[in-house]
C-alpha positions as CSV (number, residue, x, y, z in Angstrom):
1,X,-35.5,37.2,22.0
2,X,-33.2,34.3,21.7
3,X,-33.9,31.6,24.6
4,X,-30.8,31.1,26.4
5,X,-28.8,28.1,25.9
6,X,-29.9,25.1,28.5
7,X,-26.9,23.7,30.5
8,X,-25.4,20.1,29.6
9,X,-26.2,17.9,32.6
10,X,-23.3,15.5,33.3
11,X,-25.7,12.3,32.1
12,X,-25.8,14.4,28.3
13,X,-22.4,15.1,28.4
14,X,-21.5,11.0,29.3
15,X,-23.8,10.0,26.4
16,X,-22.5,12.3,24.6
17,X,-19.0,11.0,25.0
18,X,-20.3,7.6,25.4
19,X,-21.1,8.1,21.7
20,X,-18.0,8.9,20.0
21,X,-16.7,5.7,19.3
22,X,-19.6,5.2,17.8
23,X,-19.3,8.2,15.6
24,X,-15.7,7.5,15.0
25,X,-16.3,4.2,13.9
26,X,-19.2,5.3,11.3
27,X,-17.5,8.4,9.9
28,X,-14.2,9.2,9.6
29,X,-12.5,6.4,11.3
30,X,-13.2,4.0,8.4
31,X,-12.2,7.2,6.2
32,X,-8.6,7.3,7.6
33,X,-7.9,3.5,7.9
34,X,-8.8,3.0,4.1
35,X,-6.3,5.6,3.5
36,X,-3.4,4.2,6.0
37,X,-4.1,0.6,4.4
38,X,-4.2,1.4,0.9
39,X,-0.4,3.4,1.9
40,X,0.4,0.5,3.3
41,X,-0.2,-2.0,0.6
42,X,1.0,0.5,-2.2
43,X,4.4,0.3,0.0
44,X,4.2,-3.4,-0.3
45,X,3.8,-3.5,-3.6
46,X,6.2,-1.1,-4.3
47,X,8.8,-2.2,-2.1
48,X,11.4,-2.4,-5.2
49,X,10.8,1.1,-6.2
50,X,10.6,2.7,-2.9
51,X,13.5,0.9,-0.8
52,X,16.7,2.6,-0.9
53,X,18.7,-1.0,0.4
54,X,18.5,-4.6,-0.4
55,X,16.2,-5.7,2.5
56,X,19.2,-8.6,2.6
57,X,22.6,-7.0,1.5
58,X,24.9,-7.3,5.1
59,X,27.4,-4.8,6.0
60,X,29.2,-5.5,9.5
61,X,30.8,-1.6,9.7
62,X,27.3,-0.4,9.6
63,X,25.5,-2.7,12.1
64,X,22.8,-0.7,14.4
65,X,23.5,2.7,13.3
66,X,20.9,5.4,13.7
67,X,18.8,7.1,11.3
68,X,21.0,8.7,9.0
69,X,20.6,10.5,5.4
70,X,21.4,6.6,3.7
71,X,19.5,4.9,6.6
72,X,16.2,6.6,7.3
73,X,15.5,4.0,10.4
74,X,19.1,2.8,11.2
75,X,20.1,-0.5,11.0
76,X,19.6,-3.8,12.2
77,X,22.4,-6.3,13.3
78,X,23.5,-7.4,10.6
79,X,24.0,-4.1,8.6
80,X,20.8,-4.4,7.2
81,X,18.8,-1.5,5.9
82,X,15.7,-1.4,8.8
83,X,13.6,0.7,6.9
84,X,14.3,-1.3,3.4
85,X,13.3,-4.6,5.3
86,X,10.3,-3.3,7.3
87,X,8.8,-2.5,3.8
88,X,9.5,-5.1,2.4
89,X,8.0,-7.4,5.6
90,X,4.9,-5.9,4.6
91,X,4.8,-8.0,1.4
92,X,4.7,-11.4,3.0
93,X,2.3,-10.6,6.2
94,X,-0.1,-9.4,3.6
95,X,0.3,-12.1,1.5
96,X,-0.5,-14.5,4.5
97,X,-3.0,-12.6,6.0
98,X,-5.5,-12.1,2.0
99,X,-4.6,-15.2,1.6
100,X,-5.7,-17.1,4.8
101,X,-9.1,-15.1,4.4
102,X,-9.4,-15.8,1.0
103,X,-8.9,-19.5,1.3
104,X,-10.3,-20.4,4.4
105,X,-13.5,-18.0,3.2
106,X,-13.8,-20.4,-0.1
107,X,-13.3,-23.6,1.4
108,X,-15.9,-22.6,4.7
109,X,-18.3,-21.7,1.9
110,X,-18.3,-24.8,0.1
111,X,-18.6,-27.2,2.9
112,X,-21.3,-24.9,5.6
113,X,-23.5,-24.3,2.1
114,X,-23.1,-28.4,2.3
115,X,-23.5,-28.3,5.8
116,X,-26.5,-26.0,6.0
117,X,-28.6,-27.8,3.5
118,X,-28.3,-31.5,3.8
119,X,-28.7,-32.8,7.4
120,X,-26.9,-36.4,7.3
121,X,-23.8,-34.4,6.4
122,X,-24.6,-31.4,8.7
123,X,-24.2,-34.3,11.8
124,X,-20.7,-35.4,10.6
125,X,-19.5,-32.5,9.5
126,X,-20.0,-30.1,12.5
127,X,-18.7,-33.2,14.5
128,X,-15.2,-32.3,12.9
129,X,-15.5,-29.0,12.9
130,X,-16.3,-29.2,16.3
131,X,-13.0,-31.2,17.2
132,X,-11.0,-28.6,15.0
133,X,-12.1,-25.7,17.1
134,X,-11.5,-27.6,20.3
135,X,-7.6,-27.1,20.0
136,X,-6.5,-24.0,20.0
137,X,-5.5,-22.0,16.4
138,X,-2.0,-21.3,17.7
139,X,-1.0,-24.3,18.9
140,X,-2.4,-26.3,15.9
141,X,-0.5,-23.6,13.8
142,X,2.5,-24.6,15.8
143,X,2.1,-28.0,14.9
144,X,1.4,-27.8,11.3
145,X,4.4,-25.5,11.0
146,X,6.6,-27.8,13.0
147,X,5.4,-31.1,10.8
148,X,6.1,-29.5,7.1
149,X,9.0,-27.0,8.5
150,X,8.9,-23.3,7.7
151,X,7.9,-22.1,4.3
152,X,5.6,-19.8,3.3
153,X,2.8,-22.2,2.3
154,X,3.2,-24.3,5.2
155,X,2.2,-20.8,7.5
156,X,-0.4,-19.9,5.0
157,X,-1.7,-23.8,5.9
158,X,-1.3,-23.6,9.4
159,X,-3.0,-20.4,10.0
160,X,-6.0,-21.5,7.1
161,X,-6.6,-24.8,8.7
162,X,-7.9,-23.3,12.0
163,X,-9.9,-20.5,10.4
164,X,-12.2,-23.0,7.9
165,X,-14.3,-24.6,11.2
166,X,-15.5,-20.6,11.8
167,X,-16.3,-20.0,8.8
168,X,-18.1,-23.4,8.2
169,X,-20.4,-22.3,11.6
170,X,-21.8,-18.9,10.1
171,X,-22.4,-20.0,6.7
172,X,-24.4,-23.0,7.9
173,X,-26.0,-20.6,10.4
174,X,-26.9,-18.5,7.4
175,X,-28.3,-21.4,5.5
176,X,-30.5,-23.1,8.1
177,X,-32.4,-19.5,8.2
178,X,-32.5,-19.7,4.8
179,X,-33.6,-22.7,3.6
180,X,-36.6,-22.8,5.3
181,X,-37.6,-19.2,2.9
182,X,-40.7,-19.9,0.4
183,X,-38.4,-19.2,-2.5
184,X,-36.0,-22.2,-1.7
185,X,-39.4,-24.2,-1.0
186,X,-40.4,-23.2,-4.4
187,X,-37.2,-24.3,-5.7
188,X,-37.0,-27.6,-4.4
189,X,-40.6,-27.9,-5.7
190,X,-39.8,-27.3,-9.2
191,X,-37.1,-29.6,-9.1
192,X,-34.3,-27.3,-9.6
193,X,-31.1,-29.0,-9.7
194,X,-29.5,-29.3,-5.6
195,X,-25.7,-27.0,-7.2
196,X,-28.1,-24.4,-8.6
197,X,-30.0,-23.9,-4.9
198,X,-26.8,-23.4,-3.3
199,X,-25.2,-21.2,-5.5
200,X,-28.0,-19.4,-6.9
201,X,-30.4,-19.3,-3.6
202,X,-28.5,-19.9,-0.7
203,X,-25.2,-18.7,-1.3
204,X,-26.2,-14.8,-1.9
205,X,-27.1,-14.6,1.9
206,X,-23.8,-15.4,2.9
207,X,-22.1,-12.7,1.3
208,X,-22.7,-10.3,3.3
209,X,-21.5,-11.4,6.7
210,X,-18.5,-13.3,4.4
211,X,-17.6,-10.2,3.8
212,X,-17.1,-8.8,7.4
213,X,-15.6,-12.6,8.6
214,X,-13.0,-12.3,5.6
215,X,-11.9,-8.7,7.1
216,X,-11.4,-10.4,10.8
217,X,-9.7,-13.4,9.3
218,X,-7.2,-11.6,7.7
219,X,-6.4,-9.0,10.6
220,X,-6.5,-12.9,12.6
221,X,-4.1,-13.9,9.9
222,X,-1.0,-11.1,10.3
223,X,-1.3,-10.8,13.7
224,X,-0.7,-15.1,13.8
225,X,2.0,-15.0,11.3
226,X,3.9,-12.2,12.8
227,X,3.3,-14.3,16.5
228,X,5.0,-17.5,14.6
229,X,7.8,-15.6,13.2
230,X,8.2,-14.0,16.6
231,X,8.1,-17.4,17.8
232,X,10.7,-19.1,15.5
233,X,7.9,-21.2,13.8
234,X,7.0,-19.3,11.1
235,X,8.8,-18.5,7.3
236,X,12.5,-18.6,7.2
237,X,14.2,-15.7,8.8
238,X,15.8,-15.3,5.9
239,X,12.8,-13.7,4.4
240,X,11.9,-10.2,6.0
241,X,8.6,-10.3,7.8
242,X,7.3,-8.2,10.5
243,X,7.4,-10.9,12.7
244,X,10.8,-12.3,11.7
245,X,12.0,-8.3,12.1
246,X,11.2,-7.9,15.3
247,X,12.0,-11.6,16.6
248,X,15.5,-10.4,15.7
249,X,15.5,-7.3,17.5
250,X,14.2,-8.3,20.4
251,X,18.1,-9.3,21.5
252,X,19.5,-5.2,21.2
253,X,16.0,-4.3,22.6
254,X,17.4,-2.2,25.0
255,X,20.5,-0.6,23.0
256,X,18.2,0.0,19.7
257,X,14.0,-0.2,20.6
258,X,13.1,0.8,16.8
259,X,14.5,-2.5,15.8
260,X,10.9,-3.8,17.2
261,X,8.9,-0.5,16.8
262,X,9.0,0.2,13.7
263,X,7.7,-3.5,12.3
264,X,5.4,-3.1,15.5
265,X,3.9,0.0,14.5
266,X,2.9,-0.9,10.8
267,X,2.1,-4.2,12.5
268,X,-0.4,-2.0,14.7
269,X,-1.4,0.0,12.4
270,X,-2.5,-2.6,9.7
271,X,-4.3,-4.5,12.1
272,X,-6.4,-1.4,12.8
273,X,-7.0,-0.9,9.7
274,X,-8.5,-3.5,8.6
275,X,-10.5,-3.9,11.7
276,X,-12.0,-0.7,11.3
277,X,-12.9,-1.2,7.9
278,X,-14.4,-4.5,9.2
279,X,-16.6,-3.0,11.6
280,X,-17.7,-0.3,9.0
281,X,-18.5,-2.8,6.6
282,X,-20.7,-4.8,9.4
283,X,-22.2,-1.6,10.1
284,X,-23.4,-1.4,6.8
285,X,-24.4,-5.4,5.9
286,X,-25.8,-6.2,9.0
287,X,-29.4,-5.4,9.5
288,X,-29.6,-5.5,12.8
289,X,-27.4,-3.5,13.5
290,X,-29.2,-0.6,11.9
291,X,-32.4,-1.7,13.8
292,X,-30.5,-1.3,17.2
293,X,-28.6,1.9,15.8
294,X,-32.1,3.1,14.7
């Protein structure tokens, strides 16, 4: 005979449920937001091919109309094509966004490997860094953006600028650990040349949690942009961005909502994305995490 099934008690079923995040997070979740953010950038990318309108062609008859067989989302103010211009917003917000992590990863590299290993420059250098992170990103965004004027470099500056200082703390982190390893010592010993510790010995270690910073940095990185464009302070609202989309819609909010939810909802949903696939990818890197998960 079969024993009988034993009851769930209500602190199983809690743990249980307590768990699923958890699940989610290490299973499919990081499944599905691959899939939406590879969409997402293949839309980017193939804006020209996939747009039925001129993100910027103008037609006063046809200003916010509804979805229709020649506009799938409507249109905005201006006549514009909404759906034509939320694809192509997708081009600059993830231009900004890989290329904040990108540079701000590089540049956080170079000077917290510096940092790390030489401690005369470790004292100055985390003294400025120190200051940097003292004003807040979005206001010294604001600034940056305010001083050069609105371009798309000058955003991908501002929003770099701030990120470099956090970067700079966990690579030195990494390398203080490190350095102290009886490989390094060994290195040092046999006189090998001070570029070819860093690069060779040091800066494998930082790889890892690089990786899972970079991810962060660049969800960081669209969510700022589209907040500057929202603001007025970010690229020229000439040039369709999620931000710059939704700053202009915010005027018929009430007459035409999808003039901000649809920019809003990629805007959500590449943000997710990539933070899922950052947590997956610390799940995997980080050691400890698999001791605690263990």
């Amino acid at each position: 005979m079969t024993a009988a099934p034993q009851p769930v008690s209500g602190l199983q079923w809690l743990l249980g449920a307590l768990s699923l995040p958890q699940r989610w997070r290490s299973g499919v979740g990081p499944i599905i937001a691959a899939i939406v953010l590879v969409v997402i950038v293949l839309t980017a990318i193939f804006a020209p091919l996939i747009a039925p309108h001129d993100p910027l062609t103008m037609n006063s008859v046809q200003r916010l109309k509804g979805p229709s067989d020649i506009y799938p989302l409507g249109t905005d103010a201006y006549g514009r094509d909404l759906f034509s211009r939320t694809i192509y917003g997708g081009r600059v917000s993830l231009l900004i966004g890989i290329g904040a992590a990108f540079t701000s990863v590089i540049i956080g590299l170079l000077i917290g490997l510096v940092s790390g290993f030489f401690r005369l420059a470790d004292a100055i250098i985390m003294r400025i860094m120190d200051s940097m992170m003292a004003i807040p990103s979005i206001l010294l965004a604001i600034a940056l953006v305010s001083l050069n004027g609105p371009s798309l470099w000058s955003v991908l500056a501002a929003i770099t600028i701030p990120e470099v200082p956090r970067v700079v703390r966990l690579v030195r982190s990494v390398v203080l650990s490190a350095r102290e390893e009886p490989y390094v010592e060994a290195a040092i010993t046999l006189g090998t040349s001070m570029p070819k510790i860093l690069l060779r010995h040091l800066m494998p270690n930082t790889l890892a949690p690089l990786t899972v910073q970079g991810t962060y940095i660049c969800a960081s990185a669209i969510l700022t942009e589209a907040l500057l464009s929202f603001l007025g302070a970010g690229v020229s609202t000439e040039i369709p961005t999620w931000g710059n989309i939704m700053a202009e819609g915010r005027v018929y909010f009430q007459i035409k909502p999808s003039l901000i939810f649809w920019p809003g909802l990629m805007l959500s949903l590449c943000i997710l994305s990539i933070n899922l696939l950052g947590d997956a990818a610390r799940d995997v890197l980080d050691p400890r995490f698999k001791k605690r998960e263990a």
